[in-house]
C-alpha positions in Angstrom: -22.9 -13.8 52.3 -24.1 -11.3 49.5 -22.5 -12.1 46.1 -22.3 -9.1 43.9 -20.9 -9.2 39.8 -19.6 -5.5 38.8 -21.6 -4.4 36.2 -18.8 -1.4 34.9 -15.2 -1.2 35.8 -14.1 1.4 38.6 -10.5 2.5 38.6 -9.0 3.4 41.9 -7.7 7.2 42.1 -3.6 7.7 41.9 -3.2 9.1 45.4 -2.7 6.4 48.5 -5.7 5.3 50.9 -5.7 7.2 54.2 -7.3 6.2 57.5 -8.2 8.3 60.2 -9.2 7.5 63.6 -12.0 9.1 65.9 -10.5 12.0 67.8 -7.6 12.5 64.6 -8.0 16.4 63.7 -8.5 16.8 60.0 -8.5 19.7 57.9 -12.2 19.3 55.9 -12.5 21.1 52.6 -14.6 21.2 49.4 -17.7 18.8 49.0 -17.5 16.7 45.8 -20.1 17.5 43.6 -21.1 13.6 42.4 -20.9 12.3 45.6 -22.6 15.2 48.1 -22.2 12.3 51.2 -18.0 13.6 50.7 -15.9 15.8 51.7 -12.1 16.2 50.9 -9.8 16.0 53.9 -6.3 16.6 54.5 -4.2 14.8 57.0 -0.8 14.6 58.2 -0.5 11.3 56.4 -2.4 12.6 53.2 -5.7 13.4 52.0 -8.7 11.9 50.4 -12.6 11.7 50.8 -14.8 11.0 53.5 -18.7 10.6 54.4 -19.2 13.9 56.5 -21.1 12.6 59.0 -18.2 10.8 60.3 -16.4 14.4 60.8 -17.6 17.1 63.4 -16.7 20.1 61.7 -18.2 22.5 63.7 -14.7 23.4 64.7 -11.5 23.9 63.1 -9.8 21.9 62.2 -12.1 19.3 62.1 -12.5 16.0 63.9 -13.0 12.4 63.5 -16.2 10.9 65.0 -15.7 7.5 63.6 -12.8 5.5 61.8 -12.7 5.4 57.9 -10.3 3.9 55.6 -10.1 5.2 52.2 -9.0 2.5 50.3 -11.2 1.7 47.2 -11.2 -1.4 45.3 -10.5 -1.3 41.1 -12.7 -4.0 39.2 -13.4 -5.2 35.9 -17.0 -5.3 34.6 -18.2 -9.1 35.4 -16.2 -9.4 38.2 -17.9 -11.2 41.0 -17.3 -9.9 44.6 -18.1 -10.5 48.5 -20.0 -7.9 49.7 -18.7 -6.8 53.4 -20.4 -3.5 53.9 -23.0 -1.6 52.0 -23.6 2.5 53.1 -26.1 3.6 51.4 -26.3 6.8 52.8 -22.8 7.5 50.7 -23.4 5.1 47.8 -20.9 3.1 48.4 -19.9 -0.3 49.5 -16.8 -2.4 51.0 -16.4 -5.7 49.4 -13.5 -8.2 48.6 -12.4 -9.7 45.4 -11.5 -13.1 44.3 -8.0 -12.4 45.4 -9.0 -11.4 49.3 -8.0 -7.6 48.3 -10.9 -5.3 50.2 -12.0 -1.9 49.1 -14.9 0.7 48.4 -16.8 0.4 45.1 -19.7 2.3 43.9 -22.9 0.6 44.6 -23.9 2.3 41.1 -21.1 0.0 39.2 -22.3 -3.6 41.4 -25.2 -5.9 40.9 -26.8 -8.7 43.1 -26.5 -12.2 41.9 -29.2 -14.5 41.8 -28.8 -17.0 44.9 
C-alpha cells in the first residue's frame, strides 16, 4: 500500500461527480487546456471531464469505451492519503483519505512518503 502526504490543497469543482458506463453515449466537447488527457462531456445525468481515450468519438455522439467516475477528492496540504490508482497518462490519481472518502487528486499536488 502506497502512502502519499498532499503537498498543496486541491478543492473539488461545485458541479456533482458523474459516471458513465462503456456503451453510455456521451456528447464530447472542448479539451481542457491544463489537462490535454480531458475532454468535457455531457450526459443525461450531467457533465464533467474525462481521459479521452476512454471515449470513441469517432461518432456522434460519442461513446464510452471504459467506465469512469468523476468524483475528485478535496485535501489539505499535509494530508496523508492511500493511494488506490495512479494514471499517469492523465496526471491523475484515485486515493482515499483518513476518513475512507475516495477520489481523484492531481498527482502534481501528492508526494510519496518514505516507507
Amino acid at each position: 500500500m502506497t502512502r502519499l502526504r498532499a503537498t498543496a490543497a486541491h478543492t473539488i469543482p461545485q458541479r456533482p461527480p458523474i459516471r458513465v458506463t462503456p456503451g453510455q453515449q456521451v456528447r464530447a466537447g472542448q479539451r481542457d487546456t491544463d489537462w490535454p488527457a480531458f475532454v468535457f462531456i455531457t450526459t443525461d445525468d450531467g457533465a464533467g471531464w474525462v481521459p479521452d481515450r476512454h471515449l470513441d468519438t469517432s461518432s456522434d455522439p460519442a461513446v464510452v469505451i471504459t467506465a469512469y467516475d468523476t468524483t475528485e477528492l478535496a485535501t489539505t496540504s499535509g494530508e496523508e492519503l492511500t493511494l488506490i490508482e495512479q494514471d499517469d497518462p492523465s496526471g491523475w490519481a484515485w486515493v482515499s483519505n483518513a476518513a475512507g472518502r475516495q477520489g481523484w487528486v492531481p498527482l502534481r499536488t501528492v508526494e510519496p512518503l518514505p516507507y
